[in-house]
N, C-alpha and C positions, 0 to 999 in steps of 0.2 A: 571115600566119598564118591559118589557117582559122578560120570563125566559132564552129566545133563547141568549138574549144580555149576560144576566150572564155566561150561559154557553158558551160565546164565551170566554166573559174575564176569566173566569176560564182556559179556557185550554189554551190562552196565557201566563198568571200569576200564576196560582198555587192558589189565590184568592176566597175563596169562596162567592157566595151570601150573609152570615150571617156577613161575615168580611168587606163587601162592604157596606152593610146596616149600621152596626154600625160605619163604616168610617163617611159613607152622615151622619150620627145623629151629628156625632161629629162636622162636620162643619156646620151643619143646625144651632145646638146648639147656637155655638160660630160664625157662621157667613164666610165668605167667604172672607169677608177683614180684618180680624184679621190674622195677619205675625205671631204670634205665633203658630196658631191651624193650618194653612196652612203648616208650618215647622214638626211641629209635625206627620200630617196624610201624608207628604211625606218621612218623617223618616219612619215610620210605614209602607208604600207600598214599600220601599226600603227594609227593612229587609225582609218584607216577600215574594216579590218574588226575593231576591239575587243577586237582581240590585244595585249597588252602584252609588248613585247620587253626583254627584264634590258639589263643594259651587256654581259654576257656574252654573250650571245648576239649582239648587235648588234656587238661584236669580231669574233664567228666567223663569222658572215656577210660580213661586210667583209676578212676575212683570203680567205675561199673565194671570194672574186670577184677578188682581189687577186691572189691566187696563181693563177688561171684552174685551178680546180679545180670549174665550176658545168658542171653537165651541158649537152650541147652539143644535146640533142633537147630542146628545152621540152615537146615533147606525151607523152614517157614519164614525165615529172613529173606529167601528172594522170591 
């Protein structure tokens, strides 16, 4: 992924490149359809940028990765 994208998502999130990379290992890891490591690496991007995620939302999120309904360009996402 190019640098310009991290530093996009860093300065909406607070987010660095090294905390993004060990995110993506963590679900590379354990996979993309595992509701646990999915729960967890959304906990984890909540606390660090100070965004509180409902239960609802953290459902709909997990339902759109699940169902592979997450857009396939990450860089028209920012």
């Amino acid at each position: 992924m190019k640098d310009e994208v991290f530093n996009k998502v860093e300065k909406k999130t607070n987010v660095d490149k090294a905390t993004i990379l060990e995110l993506a290992k963590q679900v590379s890891d354990n996979g993309l359809k595992d509701e646990k490591t999915l729960k967890s690496v959304i906990n984890k991007l909540s606390v660090m940028t100070g965004k509180n995620v409902s239960k609802e939302m953290e459902e709909k999120i997990i339902n759109t990765i699940l169902e592979d309904k997450v857009p396939k360009d990450v860089e028209k996402m920012f």
